[in-house]
N, C-alpha and C positions, 0 to 999 in steps of 0.2 A: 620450495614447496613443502618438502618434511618436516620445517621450523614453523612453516603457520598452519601445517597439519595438527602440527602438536599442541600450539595455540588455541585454535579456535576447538580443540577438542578439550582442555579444559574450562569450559566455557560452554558445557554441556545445554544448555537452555537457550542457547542465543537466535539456533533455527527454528524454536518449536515457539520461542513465548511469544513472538507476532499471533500466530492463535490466543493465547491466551489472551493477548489486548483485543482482539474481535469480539471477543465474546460471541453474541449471536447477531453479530451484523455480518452480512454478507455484501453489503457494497460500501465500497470506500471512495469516497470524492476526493479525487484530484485534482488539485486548486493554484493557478498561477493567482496569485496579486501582484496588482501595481501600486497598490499605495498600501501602508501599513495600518491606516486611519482606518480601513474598512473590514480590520481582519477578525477583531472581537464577533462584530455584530452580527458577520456574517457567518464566525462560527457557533456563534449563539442558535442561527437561526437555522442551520443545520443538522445541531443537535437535538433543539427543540423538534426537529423532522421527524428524529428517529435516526438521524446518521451519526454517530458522537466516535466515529475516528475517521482521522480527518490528515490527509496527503497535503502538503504544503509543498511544492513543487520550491527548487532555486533557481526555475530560469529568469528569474528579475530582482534586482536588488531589495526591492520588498524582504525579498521570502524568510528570509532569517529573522528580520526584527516582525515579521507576522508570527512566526513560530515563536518568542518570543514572547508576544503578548498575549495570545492563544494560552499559554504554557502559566503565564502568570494569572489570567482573569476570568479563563475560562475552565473551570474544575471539574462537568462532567463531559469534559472532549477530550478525547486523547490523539494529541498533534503528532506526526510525524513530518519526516523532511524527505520529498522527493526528490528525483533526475539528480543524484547523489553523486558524483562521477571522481572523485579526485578526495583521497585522503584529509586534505587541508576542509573540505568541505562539510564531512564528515565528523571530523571535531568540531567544525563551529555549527553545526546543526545540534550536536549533542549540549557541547555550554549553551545553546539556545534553549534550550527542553525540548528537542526532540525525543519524544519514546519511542521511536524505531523508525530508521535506515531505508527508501526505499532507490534502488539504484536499476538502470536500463540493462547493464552485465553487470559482469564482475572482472577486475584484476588482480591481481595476488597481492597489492601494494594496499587498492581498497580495503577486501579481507585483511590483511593483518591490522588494519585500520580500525574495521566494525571488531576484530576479536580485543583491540586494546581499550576501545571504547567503550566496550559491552552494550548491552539494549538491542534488541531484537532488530535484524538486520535480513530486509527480503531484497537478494539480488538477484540481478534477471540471467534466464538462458534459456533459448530456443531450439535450438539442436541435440540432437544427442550428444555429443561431445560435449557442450556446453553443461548439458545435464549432468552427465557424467563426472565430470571436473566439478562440481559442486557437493555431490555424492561424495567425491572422495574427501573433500573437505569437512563433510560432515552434516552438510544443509540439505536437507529435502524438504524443505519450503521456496518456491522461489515466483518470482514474477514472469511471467511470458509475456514481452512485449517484443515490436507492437501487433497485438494478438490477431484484429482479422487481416492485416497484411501477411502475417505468417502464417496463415493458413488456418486460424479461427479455431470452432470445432473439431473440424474434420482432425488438425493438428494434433490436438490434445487431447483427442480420443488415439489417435496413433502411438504417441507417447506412453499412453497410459499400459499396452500392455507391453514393451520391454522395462519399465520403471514403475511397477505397481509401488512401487513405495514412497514417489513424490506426489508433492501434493503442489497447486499453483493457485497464483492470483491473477488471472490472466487482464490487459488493459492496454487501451489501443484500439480506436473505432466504436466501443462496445456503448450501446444506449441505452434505454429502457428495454425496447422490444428485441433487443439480441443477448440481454439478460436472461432472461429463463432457460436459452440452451447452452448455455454456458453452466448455471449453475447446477443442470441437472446432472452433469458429468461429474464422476464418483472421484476425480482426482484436482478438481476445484473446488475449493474452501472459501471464496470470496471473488469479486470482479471490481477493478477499477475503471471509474467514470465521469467525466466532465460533465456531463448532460444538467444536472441539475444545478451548475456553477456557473451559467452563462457568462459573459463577459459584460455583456450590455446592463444587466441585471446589478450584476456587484458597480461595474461604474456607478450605475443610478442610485444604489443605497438602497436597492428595492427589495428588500428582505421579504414579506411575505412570498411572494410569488416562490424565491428561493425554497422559502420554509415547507411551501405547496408541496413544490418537485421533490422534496427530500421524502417528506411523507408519504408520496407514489409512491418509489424509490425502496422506501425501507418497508411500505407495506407489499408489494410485490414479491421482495424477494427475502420476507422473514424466514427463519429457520422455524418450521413448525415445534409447539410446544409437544416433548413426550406425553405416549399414555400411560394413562396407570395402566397397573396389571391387574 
């Protein structure tokens, strides 16, 4: 634990720059594919939405060469690699072009993984202990999953005041309409979602409809522009 203390501490930017790549998107689609054929188009038509970072889940052999071509033909999306679980994983998402990590926990073998790799690295924890052990590593960005079976809300509003200082991306259940109270909570920066990724939709090739739901989606839950003074 002290040696990838040490690690991922110089490597100061690795928890914080997943915000930097949000920019002012606050929802991120999370996307199994089954075929690789379908992953440009679909992230084309995504970003066209208004959603341009984009979760590429590896629970199917797809997932790596879609992040892959995402990474090569798609210039204003910024791909990531989800359900991240095992070091070996985690390198081949990265030679993929993945620009950031998203994993269900975290293990210590992971971490020293995402600090050798570098690129923004959002691991999950639920509990305070799990929080905690993140904290001490250095990360207070992390993902909460899967968020309404854990207790949704109510949860990370409880969190928030022993750990004012983390911030989450909570995903798991979450749709359009249980988006806004999520993002109203002062210690969520974003929310991960399937909803606009259907299954049936990407088999079919049916990208408008896709492009539709991104558009809800990302006009829903914009970050308002400041005012002047």
């Amino acid at each position: 634990m002290a040696a990838f203390a040490r690690a991922w501490h110089s490597e100061p930017e690795m928890s914080t720059s997943f915000e930097q790549l949000l920019g002012a998107t606050r929802v991120v689609p999370v996307i199994t594919i089954k075929d690789a054929v379908t992953a440009v188009p679909l992230a084309r038509a995504l970003v066209a939405g208004g959603l341009p970072v984009l979760e590429i889940t590896l629970r199917t052999d797809a997932g790596l060469e879609s992040i892959r071509r995402i990474a090569a033909e798609v210039p204003d999306g910024v791909v990531g690699a989800g359900t991240v679980v095992t070091p070996q994983q985690l390198h081949a998402a990265r030679g993929a072009g993945a620009q950031f990590i998203v994993s269900p926990g975290c293990t210590e073998s992971l971490a020293n993984a995402a600090a050798e790799a570098g690129g923004a690295f959002l691991p999950g924890a639920v509990t305070a202990s799990e929080v905690l052990r993140l904290l001490e590593l250095g990360i207070p960005l992390m993902k909460f999953f899967p968020a309404e079976t854990s207790g949704g809300v109510a949860a990370l509003k409880a969190l928030g005041a022993p750990f004012p200082q983390v911030r989450f991306c909570p995903t798991g259940g979450i749709d359009l309409q249980r988006a806004a109270s999520y993002l109203a909570l002062p210690n969520v920066v974003c929310i991960g979602g399937s909803w606009m990724v259907p299954g049936d939709l990407i088999a079919a090739g049916d990208w408008d409809p896709i492009q539709a739901l991104a558009s809800e989606a990302s006009a829903a839950t914009r970050v308002p522009a400041p005012t002047a003074a």
